[in-house]
C-alpha positions as CSV (number, residue, x, y, z in Angstrom):
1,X,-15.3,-19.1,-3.8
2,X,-14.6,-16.8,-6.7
3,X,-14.1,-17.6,-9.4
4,X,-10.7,-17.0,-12.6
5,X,-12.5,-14.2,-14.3
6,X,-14.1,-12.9,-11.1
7,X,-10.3,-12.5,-9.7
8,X,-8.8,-11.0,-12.8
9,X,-8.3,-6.9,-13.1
10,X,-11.2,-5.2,-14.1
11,X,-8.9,-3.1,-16.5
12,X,-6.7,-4.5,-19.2
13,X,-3.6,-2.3,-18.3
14,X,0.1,-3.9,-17.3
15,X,0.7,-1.5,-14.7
16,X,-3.0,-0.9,-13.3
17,X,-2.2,-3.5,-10.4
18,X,0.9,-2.2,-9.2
19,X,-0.9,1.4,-9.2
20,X,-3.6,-0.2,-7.1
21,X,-1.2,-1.3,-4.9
22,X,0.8,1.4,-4.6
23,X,-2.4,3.1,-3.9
24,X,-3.6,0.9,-1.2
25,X,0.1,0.8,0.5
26,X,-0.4,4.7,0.7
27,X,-3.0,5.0,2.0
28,X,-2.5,2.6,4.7
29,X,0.2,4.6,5.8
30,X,-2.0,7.7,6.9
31,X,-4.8,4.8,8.2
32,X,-2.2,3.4,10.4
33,X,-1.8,6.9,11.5
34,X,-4.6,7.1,13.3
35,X,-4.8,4.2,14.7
36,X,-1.2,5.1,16.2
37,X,-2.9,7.7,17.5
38,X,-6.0,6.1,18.9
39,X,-3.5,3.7,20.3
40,X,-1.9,6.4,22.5
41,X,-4.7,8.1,23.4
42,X,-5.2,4.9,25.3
43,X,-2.0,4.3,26.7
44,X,-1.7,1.4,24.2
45,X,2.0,1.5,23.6
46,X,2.0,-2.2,22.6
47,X,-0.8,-2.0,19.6
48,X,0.8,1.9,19.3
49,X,4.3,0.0,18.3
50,X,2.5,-2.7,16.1
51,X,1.0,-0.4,14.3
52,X,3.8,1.7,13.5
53,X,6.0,-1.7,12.3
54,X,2.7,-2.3,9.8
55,X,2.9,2.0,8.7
56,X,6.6,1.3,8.0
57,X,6.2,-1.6,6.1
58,X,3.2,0.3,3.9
59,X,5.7,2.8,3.4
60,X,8.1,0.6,2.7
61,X,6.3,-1.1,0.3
62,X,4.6,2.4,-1.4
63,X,8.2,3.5,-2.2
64,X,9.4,0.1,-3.5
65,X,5.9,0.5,-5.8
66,X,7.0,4.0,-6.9
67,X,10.1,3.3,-8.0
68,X,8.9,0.5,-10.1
69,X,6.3,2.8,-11.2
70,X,8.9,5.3,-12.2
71,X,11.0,2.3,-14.0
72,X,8.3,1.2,-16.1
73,X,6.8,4.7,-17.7
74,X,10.7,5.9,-18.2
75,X,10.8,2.0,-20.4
76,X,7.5,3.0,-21.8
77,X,9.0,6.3,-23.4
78,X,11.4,4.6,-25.4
């Protein structure tokens, strides 16, 4: 089990967690992609569907990120 320090961010920044989140969201999107597509090469329409609720949901979750993102370095000008 990992331990406190092993779990905290490697860099000392407020916002570098949400940008490595946003990040990952991001690129899950295109990942999903192709495994939508893999999917229907196999006439998966099931895992095709699933994956496409989970691509949403990254996008989702990358836009939320962005604004927030956005929020943030506008505060940070001030």
């Amino acid at each position: 089990m990992a331990t406190t320090m092993e779990r905290m961010s490697p860099v000392k920044d407020k916002n570098y967690d949400l940008i490595s989140t946003l990040q990952h969201s991001l690129k899950n999107v295109y990942r999903m992609q192709t495994y939508i597509d893999d999917a229907e090469q196999r006439g998966d329409s099931e895992l095709a569907n699933w994956f496409r609720a989970i691509q949403e949901n990254s996008r989702k979750a990358g836009e939320q990120g962005k604004q927030m993102l956005m929020a943030r370095m506008q505060q940070e000008k001030r």
